[in-house]
C-alpha positions as CSV (number, residue, x, y, z in Angstrom):
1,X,176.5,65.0,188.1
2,X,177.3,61.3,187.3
3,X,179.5,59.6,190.1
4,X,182.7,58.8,188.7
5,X,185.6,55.9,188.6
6,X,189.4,56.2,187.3
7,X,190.3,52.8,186.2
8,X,194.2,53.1,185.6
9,X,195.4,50.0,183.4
10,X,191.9,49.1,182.8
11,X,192.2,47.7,179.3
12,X,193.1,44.3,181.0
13,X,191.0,41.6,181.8
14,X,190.0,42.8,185.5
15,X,189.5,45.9,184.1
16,X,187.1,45.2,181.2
17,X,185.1,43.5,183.6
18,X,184.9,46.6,185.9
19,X,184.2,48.9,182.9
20,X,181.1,47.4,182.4
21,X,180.0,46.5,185.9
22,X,180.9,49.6,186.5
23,X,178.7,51.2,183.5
24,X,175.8,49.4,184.6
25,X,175.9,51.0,188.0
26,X,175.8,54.5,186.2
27,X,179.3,55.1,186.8
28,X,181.2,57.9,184.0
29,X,184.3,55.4,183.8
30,X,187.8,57.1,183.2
31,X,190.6,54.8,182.0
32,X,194.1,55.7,181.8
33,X,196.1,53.3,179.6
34,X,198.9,53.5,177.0
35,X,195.9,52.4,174.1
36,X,195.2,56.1,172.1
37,X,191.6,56.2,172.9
38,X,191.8,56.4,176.9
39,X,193.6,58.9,178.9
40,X,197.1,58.8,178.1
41,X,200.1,58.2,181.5
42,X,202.1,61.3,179.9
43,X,199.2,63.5,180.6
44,X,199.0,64.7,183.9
45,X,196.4,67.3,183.6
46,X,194.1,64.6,182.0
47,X,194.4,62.0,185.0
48,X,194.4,64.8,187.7
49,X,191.0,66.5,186.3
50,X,189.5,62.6,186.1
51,X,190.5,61.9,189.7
52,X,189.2,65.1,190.7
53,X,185.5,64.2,192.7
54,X,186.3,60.5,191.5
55,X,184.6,58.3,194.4
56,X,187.6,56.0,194.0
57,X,190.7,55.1,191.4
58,X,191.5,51.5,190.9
59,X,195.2,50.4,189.8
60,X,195.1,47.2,187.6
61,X,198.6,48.6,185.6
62,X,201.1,46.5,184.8
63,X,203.1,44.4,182.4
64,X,202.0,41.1,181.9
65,X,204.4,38.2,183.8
66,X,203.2,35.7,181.5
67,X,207.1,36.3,180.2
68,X,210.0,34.9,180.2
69,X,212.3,36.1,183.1
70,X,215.0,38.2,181.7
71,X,216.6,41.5,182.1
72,X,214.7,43.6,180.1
73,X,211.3,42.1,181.0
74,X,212.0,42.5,184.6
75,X,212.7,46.0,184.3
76,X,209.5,46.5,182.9
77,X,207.0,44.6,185.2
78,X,208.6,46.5,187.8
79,X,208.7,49.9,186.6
80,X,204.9,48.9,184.8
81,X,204.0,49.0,188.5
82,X,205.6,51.5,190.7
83,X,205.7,54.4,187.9
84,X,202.2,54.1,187.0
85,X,201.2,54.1,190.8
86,X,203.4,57.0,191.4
87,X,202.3,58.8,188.7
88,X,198.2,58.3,190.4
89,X,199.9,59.4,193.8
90,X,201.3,62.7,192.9
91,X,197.9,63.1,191.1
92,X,195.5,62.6,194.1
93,X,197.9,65.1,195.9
94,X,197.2,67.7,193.0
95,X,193.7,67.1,193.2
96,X,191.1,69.7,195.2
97,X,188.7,67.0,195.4
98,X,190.6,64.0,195.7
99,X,189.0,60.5,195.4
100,X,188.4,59.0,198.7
101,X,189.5,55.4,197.9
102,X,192.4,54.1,196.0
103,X,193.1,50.5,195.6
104,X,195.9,49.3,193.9
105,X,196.4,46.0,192.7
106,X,199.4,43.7,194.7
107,X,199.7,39.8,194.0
108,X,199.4,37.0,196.4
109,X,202.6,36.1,195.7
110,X,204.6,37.8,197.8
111,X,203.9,35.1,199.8
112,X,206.7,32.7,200.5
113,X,206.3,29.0,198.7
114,X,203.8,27.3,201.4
115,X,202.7,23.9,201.5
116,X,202.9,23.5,204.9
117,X,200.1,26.1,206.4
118,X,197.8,28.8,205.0
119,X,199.6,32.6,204.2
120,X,197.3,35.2,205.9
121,X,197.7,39.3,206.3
122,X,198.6,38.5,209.9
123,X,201.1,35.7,209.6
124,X,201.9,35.3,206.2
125,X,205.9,34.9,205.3
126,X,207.0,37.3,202.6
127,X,208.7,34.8,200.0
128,X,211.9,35.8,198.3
129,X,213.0,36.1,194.4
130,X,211.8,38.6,191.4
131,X,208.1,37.9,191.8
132,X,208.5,38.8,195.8
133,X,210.7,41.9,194.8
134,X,207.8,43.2,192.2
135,X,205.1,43.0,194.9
136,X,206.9,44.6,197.9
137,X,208.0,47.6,195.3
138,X,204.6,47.8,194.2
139,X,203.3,48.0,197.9
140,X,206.3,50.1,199.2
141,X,204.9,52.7,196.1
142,X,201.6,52.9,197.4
143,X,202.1,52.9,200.8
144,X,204.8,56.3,200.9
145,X,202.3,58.5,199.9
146,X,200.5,60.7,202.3
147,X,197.0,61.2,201.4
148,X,194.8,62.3,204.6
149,X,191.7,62.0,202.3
150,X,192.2,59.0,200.6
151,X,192.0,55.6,201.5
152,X,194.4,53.2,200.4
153,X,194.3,49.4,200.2
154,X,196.7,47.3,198.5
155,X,194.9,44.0,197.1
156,X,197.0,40.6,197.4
157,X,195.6,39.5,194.4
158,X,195.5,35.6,194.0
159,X,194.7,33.7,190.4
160,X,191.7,35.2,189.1
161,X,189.2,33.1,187.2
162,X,186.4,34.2,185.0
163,X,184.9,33.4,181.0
164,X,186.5,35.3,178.0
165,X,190.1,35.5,179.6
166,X,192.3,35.4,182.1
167,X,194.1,32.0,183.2
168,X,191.0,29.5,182.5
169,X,191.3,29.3,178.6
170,X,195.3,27.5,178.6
171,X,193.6,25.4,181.6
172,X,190.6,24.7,179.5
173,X,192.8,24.1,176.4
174,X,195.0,21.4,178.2
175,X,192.1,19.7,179.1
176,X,190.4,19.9,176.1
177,X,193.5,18.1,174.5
178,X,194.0,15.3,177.3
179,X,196.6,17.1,179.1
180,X,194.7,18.1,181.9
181,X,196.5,16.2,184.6
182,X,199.0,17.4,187.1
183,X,201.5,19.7,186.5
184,X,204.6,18.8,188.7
185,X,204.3,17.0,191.6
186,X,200.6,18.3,191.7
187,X,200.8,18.9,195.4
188,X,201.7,22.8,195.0
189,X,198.4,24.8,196.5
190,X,196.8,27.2,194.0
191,X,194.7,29.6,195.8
192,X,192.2,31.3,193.4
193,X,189.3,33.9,193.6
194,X,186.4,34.5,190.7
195,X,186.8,37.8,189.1
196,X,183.0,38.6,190.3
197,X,183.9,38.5,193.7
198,X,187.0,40.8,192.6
199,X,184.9,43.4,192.4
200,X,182.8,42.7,195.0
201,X,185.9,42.9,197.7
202,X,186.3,46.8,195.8
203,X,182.3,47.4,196.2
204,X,182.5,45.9,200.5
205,X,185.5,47.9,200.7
206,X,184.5,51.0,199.6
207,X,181.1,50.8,201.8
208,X,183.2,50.1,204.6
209,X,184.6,53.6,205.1
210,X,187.4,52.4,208.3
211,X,189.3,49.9,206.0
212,X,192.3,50.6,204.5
213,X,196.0,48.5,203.9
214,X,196.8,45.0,202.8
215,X,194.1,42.5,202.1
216,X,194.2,39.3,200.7
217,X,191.6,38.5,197.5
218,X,192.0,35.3,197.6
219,X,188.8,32.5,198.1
220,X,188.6,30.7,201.0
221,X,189.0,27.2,199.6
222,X,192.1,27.1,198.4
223,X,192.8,23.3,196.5
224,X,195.5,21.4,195.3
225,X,196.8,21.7,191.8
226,X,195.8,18.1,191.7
227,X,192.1,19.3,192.9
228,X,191.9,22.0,190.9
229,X,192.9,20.1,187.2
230,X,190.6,17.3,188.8
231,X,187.8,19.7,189.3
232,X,188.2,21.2,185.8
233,X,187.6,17.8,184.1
234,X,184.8,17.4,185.7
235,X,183.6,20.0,184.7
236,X,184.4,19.4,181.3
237,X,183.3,16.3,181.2
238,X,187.0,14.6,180.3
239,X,188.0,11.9,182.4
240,X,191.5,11.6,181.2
241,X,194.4,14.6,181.5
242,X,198.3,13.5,180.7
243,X,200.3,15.0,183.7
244,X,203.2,17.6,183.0
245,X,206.1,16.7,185.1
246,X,208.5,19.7,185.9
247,X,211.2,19.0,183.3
248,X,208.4,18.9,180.5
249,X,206.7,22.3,182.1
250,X,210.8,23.8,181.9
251,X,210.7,22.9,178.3
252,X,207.6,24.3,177.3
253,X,208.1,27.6,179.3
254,X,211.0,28.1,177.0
255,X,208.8,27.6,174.2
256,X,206.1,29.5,175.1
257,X,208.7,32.1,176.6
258,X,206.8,32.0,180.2
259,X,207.9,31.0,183.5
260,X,207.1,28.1,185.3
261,X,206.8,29.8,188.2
262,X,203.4,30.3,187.2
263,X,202.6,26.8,187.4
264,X,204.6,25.4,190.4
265,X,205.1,27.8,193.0
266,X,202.2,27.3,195.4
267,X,200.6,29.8,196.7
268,X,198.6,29.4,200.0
269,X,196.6,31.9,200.8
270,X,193.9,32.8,202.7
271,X,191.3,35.9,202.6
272,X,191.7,36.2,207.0
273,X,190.7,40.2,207.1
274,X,188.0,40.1,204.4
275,X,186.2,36.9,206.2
276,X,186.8,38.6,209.9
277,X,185.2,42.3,208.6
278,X,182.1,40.2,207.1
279,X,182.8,39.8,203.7
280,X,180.6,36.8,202.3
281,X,182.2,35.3,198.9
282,X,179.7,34.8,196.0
283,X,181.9,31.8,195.1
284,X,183.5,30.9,198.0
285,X,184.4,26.9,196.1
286,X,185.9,26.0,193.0
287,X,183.0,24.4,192.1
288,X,180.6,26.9,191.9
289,X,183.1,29.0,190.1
290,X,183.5,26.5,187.4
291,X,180.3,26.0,187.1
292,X,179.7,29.4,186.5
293,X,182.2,30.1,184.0
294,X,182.3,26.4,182.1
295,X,178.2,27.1,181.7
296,X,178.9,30.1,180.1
């Protein structure tokens, strides 16, 4: 029999990217998503019988924040989250052969605005606001089921960066057009982490059979958002970026229907439990990341 993985919301850009890494290791690769080809939320019978003898199920679910803040958005980011990780909960528990590792995706920023000292699992702050609200609810989901044969691990997912999606084409595009310099004050920390060494945190976790609960995927060179649009021109080859201060950013989220939370809120975070269980990052600096994905 071929060894199996559930991919729940895997249509995405994380998710794409597991697919195939995921094919390539020989994998059969189930994905449940609302598109009509995959397995379909509404059918239970269908995402119990592909997490049964699964090795693991990995939740990337979930509406898009790249929104613009209002009622009816919030509504469904949040219930994007919890319902869909409910729905694989009360499926492992119907399973015979349940899958022994389920990671769900979280976000790093449940962290509280830092630019005053690293956020780690130990002695992070949880922030406050929507953003905060989504990620505990999306924790507090996983975390109330009781699954004696299953692993779980929430990932505090920071900003992943990788070729063909994700955040680095409106970076690349700003810079492209001369408006790669700071956005707001530029002093706002923007922790990051490549999408490869995404799924190399699933692969170490999944070896390493005593691990379970919260753990940040961040890198472990975190820069500022003046270091990180620096590094991208460089990288790019463009000396010059216009800055965008905030009231220009508040403007243009209202265009582009987006928050600028995305852009100013820093996030501080560092991968503590990962680093102190001997995980070794495959692109532990922004450069090498950017030099991987600008090459290609």
């Amino acid at each position: 029999m071929k060894k199996k993985v559930v991919l729940a919301g895997g249509t995405g850009f994380i998710g794409q990217y597991f697919e195939k890494k995921y094919k390539e290791q020989g994998y059969e690769v189930f994905i449940i998503s609302r598109q009509t080809q995959h397995i379909s939320w509404n059918d239970q019978d269908k995402i119990i019988s592909a997490l049964n003898g699964a090795e693991l199920v990995i939740n990337l679910a979930g509406k898009s924040v790249n929104c613009r803040y209002n009622e009816k958005n919030k509504k469904e980011i949040i219930h994007s989250r919890t319902e869909t990780t409910d729905t694989i909960g009360l499926a492992i528990l119907a399973c015979e052969h349940p899958p022994e590792l389920w990671v769900n995706s979280s976000t790093a920023t449940i962290y509280r605005h830092a630019e005053d000292r690293p956020m780690t699992e130990t002695n992070g702050e949880i922030g406050e606001g929507f953003s905060v609200d989504v990620a505990k609810a999306w924790e507090q989901s996983l975390f109330a089921f009781h699954l004696p044969q299953t692993r779980k691990v929430a990932l505090r997912i920071a900003i992943v960066l990788g070729k063909d999606g994700g955040v680095m084409e409106p970076y690349m595009n700003l810079v492209r057009f001369g408006l790669g310099g700071v956005q707001g004050t530029g002093t706002q920390m923007f922790s990051w982490i490549h999408i490869e060494d995404v799924y190399q945190i699933v692969q170490f976790i999944q070896a390493n059979k005593e691990l379970s609960g919260v753990f940040n995927a961040s890198a472990p060179q975190p820069v500022s958002n003046k270091d990180f649009m620096n590094h991208l021109r460089k990288a790019k080859n463009q000396n010059f970026g216009l800055p965008s201060p905030k009231w220009m950013l508040e403007i243009g989220a209202v265009f582009m229907r987006t928050e600028t939370e995305l852009i100013l809120k820093s996030r501080w975070v560092l991968p503590e439990r990962l680093e102190e269980e001997g995980y070794t990052f495959t692109y532990a600096t922004l450069d090498q990341a950017l030099k991987q994905i600008v090459k290609n």
